[in-house]
C-alpha positions in Angstrom: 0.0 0.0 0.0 1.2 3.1 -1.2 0.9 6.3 1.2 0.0 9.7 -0.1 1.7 12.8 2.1 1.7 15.2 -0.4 -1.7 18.0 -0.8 -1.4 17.8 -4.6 -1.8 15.0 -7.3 1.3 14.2 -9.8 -1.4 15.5 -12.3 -2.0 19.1 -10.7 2.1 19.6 -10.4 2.6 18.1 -14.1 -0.4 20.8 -15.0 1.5 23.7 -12.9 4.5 22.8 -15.1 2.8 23.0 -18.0 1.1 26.3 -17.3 4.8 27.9 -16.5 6.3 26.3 -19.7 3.5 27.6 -22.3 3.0 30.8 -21.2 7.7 31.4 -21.0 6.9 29.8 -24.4 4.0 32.9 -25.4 6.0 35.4 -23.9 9.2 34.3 -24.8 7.3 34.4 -28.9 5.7 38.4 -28.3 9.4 39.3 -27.7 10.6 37.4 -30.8 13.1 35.8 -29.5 14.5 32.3 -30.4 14.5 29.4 -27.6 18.8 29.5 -28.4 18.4 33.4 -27.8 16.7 33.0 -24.7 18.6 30.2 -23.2 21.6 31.6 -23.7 20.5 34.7 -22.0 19.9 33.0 -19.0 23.3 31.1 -19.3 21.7 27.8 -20.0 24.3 26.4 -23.1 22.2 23.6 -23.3 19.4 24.7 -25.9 18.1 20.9 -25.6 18.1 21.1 -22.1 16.0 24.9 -22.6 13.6 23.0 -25.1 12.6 20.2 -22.8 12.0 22.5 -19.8 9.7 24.7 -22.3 8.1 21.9 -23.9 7.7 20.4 -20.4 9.5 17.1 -21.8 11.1 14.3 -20.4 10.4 15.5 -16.8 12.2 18.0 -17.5 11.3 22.1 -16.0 12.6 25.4 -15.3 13.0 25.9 -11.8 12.9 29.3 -9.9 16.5 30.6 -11.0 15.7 30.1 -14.2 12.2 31.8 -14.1 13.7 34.9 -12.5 16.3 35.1 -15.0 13.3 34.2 -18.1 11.1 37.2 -16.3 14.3 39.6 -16.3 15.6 38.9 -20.2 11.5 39.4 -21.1 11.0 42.2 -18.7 8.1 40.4 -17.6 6.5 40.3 -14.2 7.9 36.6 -12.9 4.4 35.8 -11.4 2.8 36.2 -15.1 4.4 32.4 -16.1 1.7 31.3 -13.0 -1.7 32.8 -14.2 
């Protein structure tokens, strides 16, 4: 039997990822900048690595140094990626 501590589902946190992921991807697009551009402007040198965490693929995400970096390079209020 498998005990559940956590308040959330693996569902809700894979749909929180997701939520982050498309909208860096939608602003990320408005500012017409390419996914290389971007990563590199965070100091990612892995654009694979950049394109799995905005593409929310193989479990991979951007974590909160990378979304304050994303939100300064856009100029865009970090807590937009949540809503």
């Amino acid at each position: 039997m498998e005990i559940e501590f956590s308040n959330s589902t693996k569902e809700e946190i894979n749909n929180f990822y997701q939520t982050i992921s498309s909208k860096v991807k939608r602003y990320r697009l408005e500012k017409g900048l390419s996914q290389q551009e971007l990563a590199l402007e965070i100091g990612i040198k892995s654009i694979a690595f950049y394109s799995n965490c905005e593409n929310n693929k193989n479990d991979k995400h951007f974590n909160l140094e990378h979304l304050y970096k994303i939100s300064k390079a856009l100029k865009t209020p970090i807590e937009s990626f949540l809503y």
